[in-house]
Structure formats: C-alpha cells, structure tokens
N, C-alpha and C positions, 0 to 999 in steps of 0.2 A: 241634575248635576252629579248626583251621587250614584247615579246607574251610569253615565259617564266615564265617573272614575271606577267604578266596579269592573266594565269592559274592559278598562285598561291595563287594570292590575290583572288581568284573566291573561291578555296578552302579553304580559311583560314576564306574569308568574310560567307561561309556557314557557317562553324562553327561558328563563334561570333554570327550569328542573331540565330541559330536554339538555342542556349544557353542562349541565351540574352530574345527570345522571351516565353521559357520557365520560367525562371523567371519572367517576366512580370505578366506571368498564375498563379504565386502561389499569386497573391497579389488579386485575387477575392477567398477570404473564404468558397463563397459559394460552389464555384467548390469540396471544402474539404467536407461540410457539410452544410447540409441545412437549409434555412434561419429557418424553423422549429425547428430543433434541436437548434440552437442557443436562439430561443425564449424560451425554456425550462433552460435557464440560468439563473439567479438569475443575475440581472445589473450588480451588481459590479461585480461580476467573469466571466463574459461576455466580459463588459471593459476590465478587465484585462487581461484576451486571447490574446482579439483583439490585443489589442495594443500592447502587445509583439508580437506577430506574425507580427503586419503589419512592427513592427522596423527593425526585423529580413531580412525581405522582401526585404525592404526598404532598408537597408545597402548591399545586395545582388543587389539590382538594380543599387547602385551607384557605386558597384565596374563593373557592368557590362558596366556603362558610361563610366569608364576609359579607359574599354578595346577598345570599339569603338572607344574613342578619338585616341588610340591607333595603330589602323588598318589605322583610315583615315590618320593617321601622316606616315604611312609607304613610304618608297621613294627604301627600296630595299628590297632583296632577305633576306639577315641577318634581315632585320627589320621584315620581315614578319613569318619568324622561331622564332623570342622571342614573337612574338603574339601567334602564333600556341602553344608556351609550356603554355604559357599562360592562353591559352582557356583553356588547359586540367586541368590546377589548378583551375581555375575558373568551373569546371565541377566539380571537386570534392566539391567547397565552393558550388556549387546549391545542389546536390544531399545530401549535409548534412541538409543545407533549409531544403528542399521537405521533410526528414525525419521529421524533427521538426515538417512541418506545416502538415505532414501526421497524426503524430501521436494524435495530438491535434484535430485533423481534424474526425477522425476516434472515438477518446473518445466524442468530443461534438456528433457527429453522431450516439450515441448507444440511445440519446435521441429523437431520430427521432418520433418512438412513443408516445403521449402524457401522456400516462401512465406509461412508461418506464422512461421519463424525470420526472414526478411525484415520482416514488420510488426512484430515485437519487437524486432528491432533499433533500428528506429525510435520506437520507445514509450523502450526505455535510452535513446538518444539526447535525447527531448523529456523524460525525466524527471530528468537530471542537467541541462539546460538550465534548466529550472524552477529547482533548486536552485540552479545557480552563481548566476542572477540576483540571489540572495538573500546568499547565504552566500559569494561570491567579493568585494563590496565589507568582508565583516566578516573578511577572512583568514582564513576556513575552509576547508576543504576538503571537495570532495561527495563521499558517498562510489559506488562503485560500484553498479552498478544490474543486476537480473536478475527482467524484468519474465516474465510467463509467462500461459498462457491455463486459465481453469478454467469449469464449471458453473456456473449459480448466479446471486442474484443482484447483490449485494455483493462490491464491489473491497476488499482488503486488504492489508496490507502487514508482514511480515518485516523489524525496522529491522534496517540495520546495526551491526555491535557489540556487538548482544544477546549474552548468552550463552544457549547453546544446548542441546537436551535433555540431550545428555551428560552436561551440566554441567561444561565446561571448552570447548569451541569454540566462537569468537565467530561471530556471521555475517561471513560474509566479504561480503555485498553488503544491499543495500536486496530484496527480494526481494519484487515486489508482483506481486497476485495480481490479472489484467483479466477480468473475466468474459467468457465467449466471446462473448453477444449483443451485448456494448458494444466489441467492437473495432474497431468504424470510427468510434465517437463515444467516445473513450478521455479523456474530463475525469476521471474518477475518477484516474486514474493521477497527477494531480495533485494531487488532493484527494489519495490516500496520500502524493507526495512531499512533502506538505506535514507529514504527520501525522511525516516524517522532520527537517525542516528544524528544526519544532519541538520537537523531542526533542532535536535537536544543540547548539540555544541555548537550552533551558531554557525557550521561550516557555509551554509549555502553564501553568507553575504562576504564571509572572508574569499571563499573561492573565487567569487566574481571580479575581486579586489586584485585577485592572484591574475585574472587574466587580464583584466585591464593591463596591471601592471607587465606580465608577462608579454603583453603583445601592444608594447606603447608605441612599436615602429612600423605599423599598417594603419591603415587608413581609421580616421576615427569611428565611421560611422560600423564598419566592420567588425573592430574591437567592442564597440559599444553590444553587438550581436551577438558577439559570440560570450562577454560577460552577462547576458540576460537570457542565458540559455546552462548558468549555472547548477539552478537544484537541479535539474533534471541530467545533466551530465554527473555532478555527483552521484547520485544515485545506479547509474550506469556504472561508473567507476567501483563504489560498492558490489553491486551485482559480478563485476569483471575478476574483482582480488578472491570473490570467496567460489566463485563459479566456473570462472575461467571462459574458454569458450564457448560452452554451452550456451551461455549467457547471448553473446554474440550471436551466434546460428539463430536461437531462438526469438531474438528480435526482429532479426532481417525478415523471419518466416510470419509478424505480426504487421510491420511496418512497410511492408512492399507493397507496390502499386499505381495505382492512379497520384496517388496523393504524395509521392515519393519526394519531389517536387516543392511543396506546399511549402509558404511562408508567412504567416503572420504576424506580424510586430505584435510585439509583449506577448506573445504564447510562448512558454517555457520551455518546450520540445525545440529541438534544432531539427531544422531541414532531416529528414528521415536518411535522404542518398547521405549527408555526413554524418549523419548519426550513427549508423551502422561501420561507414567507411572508420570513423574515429575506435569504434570496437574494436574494427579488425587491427590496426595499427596499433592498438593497445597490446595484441598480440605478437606484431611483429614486436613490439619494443622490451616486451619481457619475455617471450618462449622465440624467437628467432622465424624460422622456418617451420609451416607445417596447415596443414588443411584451411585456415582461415584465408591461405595467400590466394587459394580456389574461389573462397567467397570472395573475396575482393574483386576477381577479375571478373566474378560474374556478375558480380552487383553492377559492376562498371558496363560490362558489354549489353546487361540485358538495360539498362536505362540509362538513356544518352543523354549526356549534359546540355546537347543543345537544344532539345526541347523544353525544358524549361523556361518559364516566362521570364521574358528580357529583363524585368528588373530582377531576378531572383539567381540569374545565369552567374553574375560578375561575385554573388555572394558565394558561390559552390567554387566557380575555378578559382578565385584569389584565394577561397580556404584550403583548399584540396596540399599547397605545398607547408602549412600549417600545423598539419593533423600530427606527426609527433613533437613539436617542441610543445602545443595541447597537451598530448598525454603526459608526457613529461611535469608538467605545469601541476595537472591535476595528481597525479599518482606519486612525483618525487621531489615533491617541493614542500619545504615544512613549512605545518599551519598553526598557527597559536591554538586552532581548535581541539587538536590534539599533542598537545602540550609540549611545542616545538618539532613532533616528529611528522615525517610523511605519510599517505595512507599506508603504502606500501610497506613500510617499517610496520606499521599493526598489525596487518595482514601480507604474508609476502605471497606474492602471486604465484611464485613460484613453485609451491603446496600443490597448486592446480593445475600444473603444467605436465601433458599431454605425460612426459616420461614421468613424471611423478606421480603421479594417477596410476601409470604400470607396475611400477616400483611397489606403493602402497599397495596394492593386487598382488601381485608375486610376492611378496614378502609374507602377506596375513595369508593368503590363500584364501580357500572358502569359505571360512571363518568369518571373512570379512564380511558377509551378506548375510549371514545366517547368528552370530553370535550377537547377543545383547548392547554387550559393553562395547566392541565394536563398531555395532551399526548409532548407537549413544553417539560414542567420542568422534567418530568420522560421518556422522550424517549429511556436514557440507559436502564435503571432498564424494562420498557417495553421488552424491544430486552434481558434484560438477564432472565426476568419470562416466555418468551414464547419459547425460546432457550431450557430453562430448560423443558417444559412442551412438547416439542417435544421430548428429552431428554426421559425422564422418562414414556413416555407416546404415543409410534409411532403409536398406534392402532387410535387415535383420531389425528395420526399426519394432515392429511387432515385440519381437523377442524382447526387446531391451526395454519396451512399456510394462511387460509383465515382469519382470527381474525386477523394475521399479518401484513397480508397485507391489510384491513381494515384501523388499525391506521397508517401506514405507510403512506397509501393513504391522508391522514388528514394532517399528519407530513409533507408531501414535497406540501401541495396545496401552491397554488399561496397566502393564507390569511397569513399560516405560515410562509412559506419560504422568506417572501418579506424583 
C-alpha cells in the first residue's frame, strides 16, 4: 500500500513541479521579448507592461505555492487525487498567463527593429492625440497606447481596462494591432482608437439609440441592421473627422472583393459595398466635391448590386438612398456621450479637408515636414494630407510612402517620443 501511494505522489509531484517550474519561466520578460524591443518603449508604458505582467505572474506563482504546500501536506491516496485535480486547474490558470504574457510579449517584440520601434512610436503618439482631441475637452483621460505590427489584413485593437484572460489583469494599455502592409498608410490606427474613445464614453450603445431612433420610418428589420452595426461605424466616423479621406481610400483598398457582398447577422461590420459607400458620402456631406465622388462610381461600377445573394440584395438597394441622413445621424447629431455636442463639433472635419490640407502646406511651407513642433502639433492633419495624396495620386504613390515615412521617423525619435 505504501509503494502505492509512493508511485503516486512521484506522479502527482511531476506534475506540480513541471507546472510550477513553468510558471516560474514566464516571470523572465525577456524570454517574451527582448530586452531590445522593450528599450524602444517609451518608460512610462514600459513600466506599465512590466508591472502588470509581473503581478499577473506573481499571483500565478503564489497560487502555485499553495499547491506545493499542498502535495507536501499529503498523507493519503484521497489527499493526493484533490492535488492531482488541482494541478489540472492550475494548468488551465498558467496557460491563460502564458497567453497574456505571450501576447504582450510578441506586440513589444514587433519592435525588435530599431526602426520598426521608431514607426510605433509614432503611431502611440498619433493614436493618443486622436484621443485627447476627443476625450481631453470632456475631462477624460486617454489612456496609454501600445500599437504593434502583425500579418494580416485587418487592424485591431486590445481596449484598455479589459480584463484579461487570466481573468483578473486589466489591460494596462490600448493595445492595437497595425497590420504590416498598412504601416505607412496607418488610418486604421484610428479607426481602432476610435473603437477606444467609444467604449470610454459609452458612445457605441447611445449611437445605436441614435439610429434606431433616427431611421424609425424604414422597415424594422432594416433599422434593426443598421443599429447593430454601430461600434463599428463609429469608429469609422472617428477615423473620417481626424483623417479625412485618406481614411476612405484606404478602406475600400482592404475591404474590396469577394466578400464585398457578405452579411452576417450580429457581425459588427456592415456590408463592406456600404461601408465604404457610407465613407464616401461622409465626404460629399462635409468637403462637397472632390476625388471620393471617382471612388464612389468605381466602387459602384466595379461590383454590381445584383449579384449579391437575394436576401442581402433588398439590404444594399433600400440603404443606398439612406447613406447621408446616416452620416448626418452619426457625425451632426448631439450625444450625451460627449456632453451634448456632435462629433463633428470635437473634431471638425473640415481641418482635413482636401483645401485645408493645401492651405496648412502653403502656409508652414517646408517646415511642416521637417520641424519638430510642427510635425508634434500636426501629425494627424500630416497622416490625413499624405493618406489623401496617395489617395488621389498612386503614380507618385512611392514618393509619398517615403515623405511618410520621413516625418513619421522624426514623430516616434527618441527627442519626440520622450
């Protein structure tokens, strides 16, 4: 009996240490990413990582202390079966860790490069500016930003304050995902801080509010659609006031395709043909006339409404005469989330408008792209004149990815960023 239970305690004790000593592993950072990557941190959001991650750790290691006090307290056969189910709980609380500290681990690590952590810098930078614009007139606070480079073709974004797999660590930052193709045309990064700005102030549920109510005289099931395709049109709207068209262009050039088409009840994205269409109208409704009106007819000519599957067809044409009393809806209609005023009153679009972009050019001159405080105070308005200028102008598109990347480089150096 007591070689029995000797065998047993041999296999229970492997288990505790090979799970135990695994967690120990996740508490060297480096092992995640290296000390390199980390030095392309900006301190405080470095700190900030850190120390969530090492808590996270840290409460993982001391539940692992219990289990050992645990195994050694054992004296039978029953005692070492409530260990044994034990571990296996305890294997699910590491391997939620290990996600947390993976993921963290793998976003600081896209900065591996020194130039790579240089353009994100710059990206943190224009994506709490974004924010402040919004949330510093309503005494909010933005919160930290850890933007990173992935695959893929879809930007995403990690809110801050989530709680996280462990199921007890908040996110310590905004943590958005730029896909690698889009890093020198980074409006998405907007579009996600926006999918933030709205989650901070509750916008996404009042919006929905806004269009139910706004479109009480079309068909229910309709209304019902196009309110459940709120955060994600918010977000858009965001990307639109601080970017302009750029914003636009660049989406048509992610969401085009086979899938144009595509409808899935409860997916947050709307139908991609009105998605894009609702951009462009964003723009006739605040800049008038002007390159977007080209997107529109080609988006229209190159993909035809009637291919679309029968039930999907009656959701495109009855929205299509729709799309500005929408914008409208979304853009000029005040929200309690921002404390009775419209977006557009926060940010007026109009900053990013094609002649205003010129304006701000001829005015600073070359200064603009090359001076410190400059490329600082205008780094939106930058990323929505050069957005545009790729936009309207792909034959020189080359030239305008380097001018980009240019002031971008200046935007995230170690003088600006600090």
């Amino acid at each position: 009996m007591d070689r029995d239970l000797d065998v047993l305690r041999r296999q229970v004790s492997r288990q505790v240490v090979h799970w135990l000593t695994a967690a120990d592993a996740l508490s060297n950072l480096e092992q995640m990413a290296s000390a390199g990557a980390w030095s392309q941190l900006e301190r405080y959001l470095g700190v900030a990582v850190r120390q969530s991650l090492a808590e996270a750790v840290e409460q993982l290691r001391r539940e692992g202390a219990v289990l050992r006090a645990r195994l050694r307290a054992c004296s039978s056969a029953a005692d070492l079966r409530s260990v044994q189910r034990a571990v296996m709980a305890f294997r699910e609380r590491y391997l939620q860790t290990e996600t947390l500290v993976d993921f963290y681990g793998r976003a600081v690590n896209s900065r591996t490069s020194p130039e790579q952590g240089t353009i994100l810098r710059a990206c943190d930078l224009m994506a709490t500016r974004s924010m402040d614009a919004v949330l510093a007139p309503l005494g909010v606070a933005a919160p930290r930003v850890l933007s990173y480079f992935e695959r893929g073709l879809g930007a995403s974004i990690l809110k801050a304050g989530l709680r996280l797999w462990d199921g007890g660590t908040l996110s310590p930052a905004a943590a958005i995902k730029i896909t690698f193709h889009n890093r020198m045309r980074p409006t998405a990064l907007i579009h996600e801080t926006g999918h933030q700005v709205a989650h901070l102030l509750d916008w996404n549920t009042e919006l929905a509010s806004t269009l139910e109510l706004g479109l009480r005289d079309i068909p229910v099931d309709l209304q019902k659609t196009w309110s459940s395709w709120a955060s994600e049109i918010a977000a858009d709207c965001f990307a639109f006031v601080h970017t302009g068209f750029g914003s636009v262009s660049a989406l048509s050039d992610v969401v085009g395709g086979e899938s144009v088409f595509r409808f899935i009840p409860g997916d947050p994205h709307p139908i991609a043909y009105l998605r894009v269409l609702l951009g462009v109208e964003m723009c006739v409704r605040f800049f008038g006339a002007g390159p977007w009106d080209e997107l529109g007819k080609t988006w229209r000519e190159t993909y035809d409404v009637g291919e679309a599957a029968p039930g999907v067809r009656p959701i495109v044409t009855d929205s299509l005469p729709l799309l500005p009393r929408i914008v409208d809806l979304c853009l000029r209609t005040r929200q309690r989330a921002f404390r009775g005023r419209a977006l557009s009153d926060l940010v007026d679009p109009a900053r990013v408008k094609p002649e205003a972009l010129s304006a701000l050019e001829r005015t600073v001159g070359t200064s603009l792209f090359v001076s410190p405080p400059w490329i600082l105070g205008e780094c939106l308005r930058l990323l929505a004149l050069h957005s545009l200028r790729f936009a309207v102008d792909p034959e020189h598109g080359v030239e305008v990815l380097r001018d980009q990347r240019a002031w971008m480089m200046q935007l995230g150096s170690d003088k600006l960023a600090a």
